[in-house]
N, C-alpha and C positions, 0 to 999 in steps of 0.2 A: 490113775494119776494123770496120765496125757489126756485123758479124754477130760480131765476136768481142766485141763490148760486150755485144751481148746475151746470147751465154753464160757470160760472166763474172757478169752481174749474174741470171743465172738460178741458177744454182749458188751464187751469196750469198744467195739469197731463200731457195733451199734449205735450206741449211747453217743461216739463222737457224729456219726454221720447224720443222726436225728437231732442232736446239738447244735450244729452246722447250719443244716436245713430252716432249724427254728428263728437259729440267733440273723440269718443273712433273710429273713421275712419282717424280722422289727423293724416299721416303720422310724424315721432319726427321731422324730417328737418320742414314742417312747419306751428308747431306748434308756434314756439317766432315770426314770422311774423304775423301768426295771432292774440298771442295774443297781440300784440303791435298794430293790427287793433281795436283788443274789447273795448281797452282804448276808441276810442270815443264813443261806445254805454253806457259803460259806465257814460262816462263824461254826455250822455242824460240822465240814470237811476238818478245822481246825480242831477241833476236839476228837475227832476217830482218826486223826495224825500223830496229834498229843499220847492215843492209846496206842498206836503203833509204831509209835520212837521208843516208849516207853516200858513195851511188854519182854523185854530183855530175851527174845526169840535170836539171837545171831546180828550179826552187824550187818548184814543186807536188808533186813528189815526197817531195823534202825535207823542206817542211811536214808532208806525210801520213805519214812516218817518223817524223818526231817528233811527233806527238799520237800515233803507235803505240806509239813508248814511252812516252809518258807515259801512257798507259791503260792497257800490258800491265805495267809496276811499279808501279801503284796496286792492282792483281789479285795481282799478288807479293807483294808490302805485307800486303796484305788480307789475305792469304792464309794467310800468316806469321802475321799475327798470331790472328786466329782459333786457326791450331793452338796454337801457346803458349797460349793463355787454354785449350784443350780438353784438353792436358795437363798445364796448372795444376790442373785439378777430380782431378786422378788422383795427385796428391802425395799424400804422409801430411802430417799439418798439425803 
C-alpha cells in the first residue's frame, strides 16, 4: 500500500514538473490556440470527477471529486472564454 503511495505521488510530481517545463516553452502567439485545445482534456478531467464524486467510496473521495470539478469547469469556463474574446479580434467590425 505505501509503496503504491509513493508511485502515485512520484508520477504527480512528474506530471507537474514536465507540465511546468512545457507550458513556460509556449511561445504568447500560441498560447489561446492551445488553450482552447485543453478545453477538451478538460472536458475528460470533468467526467472522471463526475465518476469520482459520484462512486459513493466515503466522503474523502467525494470531496476530492468535487473540488475536481470545480477546478476542471473553471479551466472550461476559462477557456471558453478566452477563445470567444480571440475570435471576437478576427470579426470584420
Amino acid at each position: 500500500m505505501e509503496t503504491d503511495l509513493v508511485g502515485l505521488l512520484t508520477i504527480l510530481m512528474l506530471a507537474i514538473f514536465v507540465g511546468f517545463e512545457i507550458i513556460t516553452k509556449v511561445p504568447p502567439t500560441l498560447h489561446t490556440p492551445l488553450m482552447s485545445g485543453s478545453n477538451a482534456i478538460s472536458g475528460i478531467a470533468v467526467v472522471g470527477a463526475l465518476v469520482a464524486a459520484g462512486a459513493d467510496k466515503g466522503a474523502f473521495p467525494t470531496a476530492l471529486g468535487t473540488i475536481a470539478i470545480t477546478l476542471a469547469m473553471v479551466n472550461v469556463v476559462g477557456g471558453f472564454v478566452v477563445s470567444h474574446r480571440m475570435l471576437a479580434m478576427f470579426r470584420k467590425k
